[in-house]
N, CA, C and O atoms as a DFTB+ gen file, in Angstrom:
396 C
 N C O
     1  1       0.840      -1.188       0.000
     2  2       0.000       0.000       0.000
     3  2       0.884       1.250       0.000
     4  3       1.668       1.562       0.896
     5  1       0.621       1.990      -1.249
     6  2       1.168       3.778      -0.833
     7  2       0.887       4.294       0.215
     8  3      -0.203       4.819       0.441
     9  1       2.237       4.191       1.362
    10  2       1.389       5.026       2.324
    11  2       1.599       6.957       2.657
    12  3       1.268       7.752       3.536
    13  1       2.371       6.988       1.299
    14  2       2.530       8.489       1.065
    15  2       3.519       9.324       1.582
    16  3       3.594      10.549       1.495
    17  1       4.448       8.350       2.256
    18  2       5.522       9.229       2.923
    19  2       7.007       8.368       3.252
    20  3       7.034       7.187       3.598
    21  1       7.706       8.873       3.141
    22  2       8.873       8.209       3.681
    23  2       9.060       7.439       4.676
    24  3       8.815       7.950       5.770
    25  1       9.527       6.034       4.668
    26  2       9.706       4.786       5.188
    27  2      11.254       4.810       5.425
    28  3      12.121       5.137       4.615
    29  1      11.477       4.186       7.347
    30  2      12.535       3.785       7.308
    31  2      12.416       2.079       6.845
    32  3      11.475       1.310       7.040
    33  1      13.592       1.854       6.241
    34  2      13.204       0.807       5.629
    35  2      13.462      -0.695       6.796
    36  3      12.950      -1.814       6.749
    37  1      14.374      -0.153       7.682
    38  2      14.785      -1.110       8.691
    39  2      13.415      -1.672       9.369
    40  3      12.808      -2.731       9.207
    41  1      13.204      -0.679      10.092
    42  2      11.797      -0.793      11.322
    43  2      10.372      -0.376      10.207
    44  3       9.435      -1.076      10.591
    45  1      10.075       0.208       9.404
    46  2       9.177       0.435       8.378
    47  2       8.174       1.237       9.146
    48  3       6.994       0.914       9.008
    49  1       8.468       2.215       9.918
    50  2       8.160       3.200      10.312
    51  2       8.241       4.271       9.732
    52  3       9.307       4.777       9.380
    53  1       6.936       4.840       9.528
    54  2       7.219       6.122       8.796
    55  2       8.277       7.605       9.232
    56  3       8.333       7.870      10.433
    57  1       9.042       8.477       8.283
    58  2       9.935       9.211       9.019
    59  2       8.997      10.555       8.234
    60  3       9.648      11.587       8.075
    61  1       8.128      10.566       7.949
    62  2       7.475      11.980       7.644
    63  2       6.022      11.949       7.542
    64  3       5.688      10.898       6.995
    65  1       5.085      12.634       7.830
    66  2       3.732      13.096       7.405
    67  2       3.576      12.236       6.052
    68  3       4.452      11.863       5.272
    69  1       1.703      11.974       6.009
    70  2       1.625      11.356       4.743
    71  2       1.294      12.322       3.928
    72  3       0.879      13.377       4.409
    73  1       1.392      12.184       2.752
    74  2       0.842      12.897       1.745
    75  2      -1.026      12.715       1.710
    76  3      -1.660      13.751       1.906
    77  1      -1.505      11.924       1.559
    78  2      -2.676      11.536       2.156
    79  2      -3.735      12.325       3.187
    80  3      -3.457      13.037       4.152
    81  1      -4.580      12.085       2.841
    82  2      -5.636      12.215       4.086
    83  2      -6.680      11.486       3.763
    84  3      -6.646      10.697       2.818
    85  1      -7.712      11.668       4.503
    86  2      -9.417      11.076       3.927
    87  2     -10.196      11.920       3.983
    88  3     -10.211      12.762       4.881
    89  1     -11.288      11.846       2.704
    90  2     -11.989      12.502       2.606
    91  2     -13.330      12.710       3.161
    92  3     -13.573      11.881       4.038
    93  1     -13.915      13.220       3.028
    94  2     -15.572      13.622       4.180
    95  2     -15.970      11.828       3.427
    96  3     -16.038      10.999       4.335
    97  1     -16.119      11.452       2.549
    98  2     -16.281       9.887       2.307
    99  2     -15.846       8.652       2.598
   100  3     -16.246       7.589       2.123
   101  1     -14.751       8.895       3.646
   102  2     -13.508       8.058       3.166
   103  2     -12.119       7.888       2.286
   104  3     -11.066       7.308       2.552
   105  1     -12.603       8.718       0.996
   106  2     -11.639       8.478       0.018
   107  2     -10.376       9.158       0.489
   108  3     -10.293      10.039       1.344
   109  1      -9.322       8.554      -0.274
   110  2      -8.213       8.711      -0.603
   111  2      -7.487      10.292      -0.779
   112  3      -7.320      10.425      -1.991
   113  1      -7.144      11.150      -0.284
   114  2      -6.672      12.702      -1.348
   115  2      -5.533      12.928      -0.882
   116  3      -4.810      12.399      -0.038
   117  1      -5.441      14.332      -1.971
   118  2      -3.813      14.836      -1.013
   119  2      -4.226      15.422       0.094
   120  3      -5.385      15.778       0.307
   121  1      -3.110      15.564       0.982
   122  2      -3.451      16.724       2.105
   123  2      -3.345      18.125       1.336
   124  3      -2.807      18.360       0.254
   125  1      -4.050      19.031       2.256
   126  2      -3.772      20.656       1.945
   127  2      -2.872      20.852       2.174
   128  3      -2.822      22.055       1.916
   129  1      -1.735      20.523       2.596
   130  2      -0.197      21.223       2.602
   131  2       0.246      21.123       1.024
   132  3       0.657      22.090       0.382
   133  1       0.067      19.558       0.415
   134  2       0.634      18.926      -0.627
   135  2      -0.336      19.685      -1.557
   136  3       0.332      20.003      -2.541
   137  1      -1.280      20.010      -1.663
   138  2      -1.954      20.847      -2.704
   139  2      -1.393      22.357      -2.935
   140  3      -0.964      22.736      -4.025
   141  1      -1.454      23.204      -1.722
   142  2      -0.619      24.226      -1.471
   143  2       0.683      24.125      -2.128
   144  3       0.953      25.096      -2.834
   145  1       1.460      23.298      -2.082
   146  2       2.756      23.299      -2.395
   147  2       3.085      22.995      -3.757
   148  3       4.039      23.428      -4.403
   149  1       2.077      22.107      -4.161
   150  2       2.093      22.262      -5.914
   151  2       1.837      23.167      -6.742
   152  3       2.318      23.377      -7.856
   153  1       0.775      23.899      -5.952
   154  2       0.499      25.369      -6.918
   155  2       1.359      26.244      -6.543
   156  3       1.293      27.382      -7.006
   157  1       2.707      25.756      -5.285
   158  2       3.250      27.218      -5.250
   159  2       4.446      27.251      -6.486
   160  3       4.898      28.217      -7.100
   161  1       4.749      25.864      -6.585
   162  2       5.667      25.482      -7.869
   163  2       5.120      25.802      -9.021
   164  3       5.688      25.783     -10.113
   165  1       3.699      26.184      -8.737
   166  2       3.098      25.936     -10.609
   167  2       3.658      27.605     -10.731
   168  3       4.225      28.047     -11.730
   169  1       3.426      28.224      -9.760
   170  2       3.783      29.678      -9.565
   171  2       5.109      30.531      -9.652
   172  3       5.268      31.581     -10.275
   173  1       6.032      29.835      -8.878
   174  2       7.386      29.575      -9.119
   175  2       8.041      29.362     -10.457
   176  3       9.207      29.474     -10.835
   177  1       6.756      28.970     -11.142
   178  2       7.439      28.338     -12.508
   179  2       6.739      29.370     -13.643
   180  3       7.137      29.698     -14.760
   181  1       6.096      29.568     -13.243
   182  2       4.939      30.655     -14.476
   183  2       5.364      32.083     -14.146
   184  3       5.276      32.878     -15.082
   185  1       5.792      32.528     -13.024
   186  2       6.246      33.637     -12.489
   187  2       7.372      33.767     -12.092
   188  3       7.528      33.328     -10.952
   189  1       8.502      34.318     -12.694
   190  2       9.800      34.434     -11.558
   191  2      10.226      35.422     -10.730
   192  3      10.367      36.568     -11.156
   193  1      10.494      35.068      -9.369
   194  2      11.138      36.304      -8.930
   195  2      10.393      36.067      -7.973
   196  3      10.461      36.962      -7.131
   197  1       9.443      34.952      -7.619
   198  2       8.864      34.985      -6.289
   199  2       9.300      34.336      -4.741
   200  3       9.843      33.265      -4.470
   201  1       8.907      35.257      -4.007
   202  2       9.509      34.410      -2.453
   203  2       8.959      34.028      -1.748
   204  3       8.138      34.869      -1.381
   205  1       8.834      32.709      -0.988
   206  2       7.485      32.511      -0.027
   207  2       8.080      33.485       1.480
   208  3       9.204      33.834       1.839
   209  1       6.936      33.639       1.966
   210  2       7.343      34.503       3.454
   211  2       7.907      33.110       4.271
   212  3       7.411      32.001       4.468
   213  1       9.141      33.719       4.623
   214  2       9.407      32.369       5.850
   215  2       8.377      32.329       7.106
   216  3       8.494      31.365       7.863
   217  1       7.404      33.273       7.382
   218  2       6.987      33.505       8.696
   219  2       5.851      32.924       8.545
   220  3       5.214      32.556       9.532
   221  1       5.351      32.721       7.148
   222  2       3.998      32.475       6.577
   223  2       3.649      32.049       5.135
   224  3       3.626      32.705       4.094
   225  1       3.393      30.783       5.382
   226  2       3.756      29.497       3.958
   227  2       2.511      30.111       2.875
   228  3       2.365      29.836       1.684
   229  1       1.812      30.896       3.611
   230  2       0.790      31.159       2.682
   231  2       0.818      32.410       1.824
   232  3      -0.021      32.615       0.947
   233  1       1.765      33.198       2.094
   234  2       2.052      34.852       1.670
   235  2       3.795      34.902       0.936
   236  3       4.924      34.543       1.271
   237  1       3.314      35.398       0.088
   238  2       4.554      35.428      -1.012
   239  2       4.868      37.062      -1.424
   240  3       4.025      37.954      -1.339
   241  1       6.173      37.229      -1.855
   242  2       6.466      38.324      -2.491
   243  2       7.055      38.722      -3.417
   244  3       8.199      38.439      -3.061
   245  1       7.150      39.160      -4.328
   246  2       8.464      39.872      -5.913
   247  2       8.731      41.298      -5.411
   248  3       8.285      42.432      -5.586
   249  1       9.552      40.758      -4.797
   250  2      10.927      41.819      -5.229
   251  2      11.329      42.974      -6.370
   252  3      11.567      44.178      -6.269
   253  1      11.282      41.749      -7.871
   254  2      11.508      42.264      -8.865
   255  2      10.196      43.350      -9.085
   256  3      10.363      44.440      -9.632
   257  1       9.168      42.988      -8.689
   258  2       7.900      43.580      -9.726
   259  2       6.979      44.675      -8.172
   260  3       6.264      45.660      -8.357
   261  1       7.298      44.122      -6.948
   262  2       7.088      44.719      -6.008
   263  2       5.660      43.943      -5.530
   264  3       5.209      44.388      -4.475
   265  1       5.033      43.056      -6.035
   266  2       3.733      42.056      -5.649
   267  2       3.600      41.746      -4.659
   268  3       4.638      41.422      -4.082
   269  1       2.347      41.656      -3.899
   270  2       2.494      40.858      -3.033
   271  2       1.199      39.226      -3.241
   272  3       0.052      39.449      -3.627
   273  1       1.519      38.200      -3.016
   274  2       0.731      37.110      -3.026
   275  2       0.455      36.551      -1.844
   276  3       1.199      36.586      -0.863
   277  1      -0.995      35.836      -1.929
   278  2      -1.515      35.071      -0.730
   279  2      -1.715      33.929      -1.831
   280  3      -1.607      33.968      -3.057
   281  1      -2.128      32.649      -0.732
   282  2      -2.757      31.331      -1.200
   283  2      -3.850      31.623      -0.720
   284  3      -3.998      31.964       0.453
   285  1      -4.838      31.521      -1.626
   286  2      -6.419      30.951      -1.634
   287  2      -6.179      29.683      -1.683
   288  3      -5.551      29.099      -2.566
   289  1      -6.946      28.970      -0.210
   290  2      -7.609      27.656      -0.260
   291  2      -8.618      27.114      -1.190
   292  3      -8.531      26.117      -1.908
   293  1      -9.847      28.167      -1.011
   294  2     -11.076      28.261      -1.471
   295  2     -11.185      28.122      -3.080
   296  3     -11.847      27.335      -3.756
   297  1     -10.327      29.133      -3.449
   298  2     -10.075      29.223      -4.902
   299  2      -9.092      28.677      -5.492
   300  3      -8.769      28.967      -6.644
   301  1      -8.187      27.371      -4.396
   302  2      -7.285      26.809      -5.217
   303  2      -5.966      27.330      -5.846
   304  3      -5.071      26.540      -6.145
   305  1      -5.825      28.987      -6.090
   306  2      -4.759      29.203      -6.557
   307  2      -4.091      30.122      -6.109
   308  3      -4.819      30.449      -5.172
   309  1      -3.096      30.913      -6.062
   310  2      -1.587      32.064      -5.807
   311  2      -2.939      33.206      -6.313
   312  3      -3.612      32.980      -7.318
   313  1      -3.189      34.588      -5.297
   314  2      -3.454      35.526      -5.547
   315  2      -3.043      36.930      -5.375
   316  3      -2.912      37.504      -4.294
   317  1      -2.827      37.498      -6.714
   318  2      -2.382      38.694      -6.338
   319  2      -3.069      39.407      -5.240
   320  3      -4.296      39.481      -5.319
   321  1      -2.433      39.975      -4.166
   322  2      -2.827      40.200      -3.233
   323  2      -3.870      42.455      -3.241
   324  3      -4.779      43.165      -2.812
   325  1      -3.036      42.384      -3.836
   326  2      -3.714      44.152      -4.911
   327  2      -4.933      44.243      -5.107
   328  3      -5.854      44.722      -4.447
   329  1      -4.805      43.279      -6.967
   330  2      -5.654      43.265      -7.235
   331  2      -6.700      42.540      -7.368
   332  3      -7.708      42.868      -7.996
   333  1      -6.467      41.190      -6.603
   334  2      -7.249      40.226      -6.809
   335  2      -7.110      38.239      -7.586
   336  3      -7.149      37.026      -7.375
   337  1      -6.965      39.177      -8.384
   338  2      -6.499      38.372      -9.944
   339  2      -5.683      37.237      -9.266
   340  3      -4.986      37.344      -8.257
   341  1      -5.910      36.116     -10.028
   342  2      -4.956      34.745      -9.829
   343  2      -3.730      34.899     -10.715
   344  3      -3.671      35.233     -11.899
   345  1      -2.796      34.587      -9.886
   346  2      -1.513      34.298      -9.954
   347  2      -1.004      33.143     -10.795
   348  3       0.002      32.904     -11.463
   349  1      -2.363      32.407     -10.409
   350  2      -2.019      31.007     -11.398
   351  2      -3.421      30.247     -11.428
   352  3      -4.465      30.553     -10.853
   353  1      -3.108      29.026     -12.375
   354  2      -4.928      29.087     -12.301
   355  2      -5.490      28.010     -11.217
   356  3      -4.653      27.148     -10.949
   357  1      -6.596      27.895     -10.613
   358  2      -7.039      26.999      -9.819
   359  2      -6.256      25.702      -9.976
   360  3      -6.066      25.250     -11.105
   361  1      -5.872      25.191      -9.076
   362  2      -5.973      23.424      -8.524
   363  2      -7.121      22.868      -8.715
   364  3      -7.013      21.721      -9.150
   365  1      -8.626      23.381      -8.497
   366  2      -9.699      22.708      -8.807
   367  2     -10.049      22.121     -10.401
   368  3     -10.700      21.135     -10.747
   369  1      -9.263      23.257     -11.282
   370  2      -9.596      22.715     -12.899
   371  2      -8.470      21.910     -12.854
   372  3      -7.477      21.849     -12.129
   373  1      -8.891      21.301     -13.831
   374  2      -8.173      20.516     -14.553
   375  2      -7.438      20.861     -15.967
   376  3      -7.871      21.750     -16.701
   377  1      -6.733      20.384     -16.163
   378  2      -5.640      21.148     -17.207
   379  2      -4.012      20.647     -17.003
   380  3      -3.391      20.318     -15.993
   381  1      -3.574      20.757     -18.611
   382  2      -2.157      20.436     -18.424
   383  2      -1.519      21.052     -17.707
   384  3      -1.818      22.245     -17.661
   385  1      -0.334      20.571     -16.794
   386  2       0.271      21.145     -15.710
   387  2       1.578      22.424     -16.566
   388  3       2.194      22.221     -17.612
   389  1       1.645      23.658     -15.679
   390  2       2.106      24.305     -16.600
   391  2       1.758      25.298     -16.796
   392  3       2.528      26.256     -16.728
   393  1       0.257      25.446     -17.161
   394  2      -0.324      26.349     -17.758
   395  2      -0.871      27.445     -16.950
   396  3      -1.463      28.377     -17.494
């Protein structure tokens, strides 16, 4: 079974958080950290010049351009914090990664 996280392999005890959780059904998902953290790469990658706040995983900044960004849960994606506008597009659609 995937159990989503790093295994010592000796004792087969896990050595980190799973990627995993369950859903209001039971099912299977990522956690919200692991969702968070993919769109901050999708962001990282579509945008350069961005920094996450060390004080606060959810608030980002450019330097270069002077921006400031939050993570929307709700809406899934990096928001300019100004004007609104997404930074990148939802986690909820679907779509080639990238874009």
């Amino acid at each position: 079974e995937d159990k989503g996280q790093w295994i010592d392999s000796k004792t087969g005890e896990g050595l980190t958080p799973s990627v995993w959780e369950s859903g209001p059904a039971g099912e299977k998902r990522l956690n919200k950290a692991c969702i968070e953290d993919c769109a901050w790469c999708r962001l990282a990658r579509l945008h350069k010049g961005w920094e996450r706040d060390p004080a606060d995983h959810r608030r980002a900044f450019n330097p270069e351009t002077g921006q400031n960004g939050h993570w929307d849960e709700d809406k899934g994606q990096w928001i300019d914090s100004k004007t609104g506008e997404g930074l990148t597009p939802s986690v909820w659609e679907s779509g080639p990664a990238g874009e």
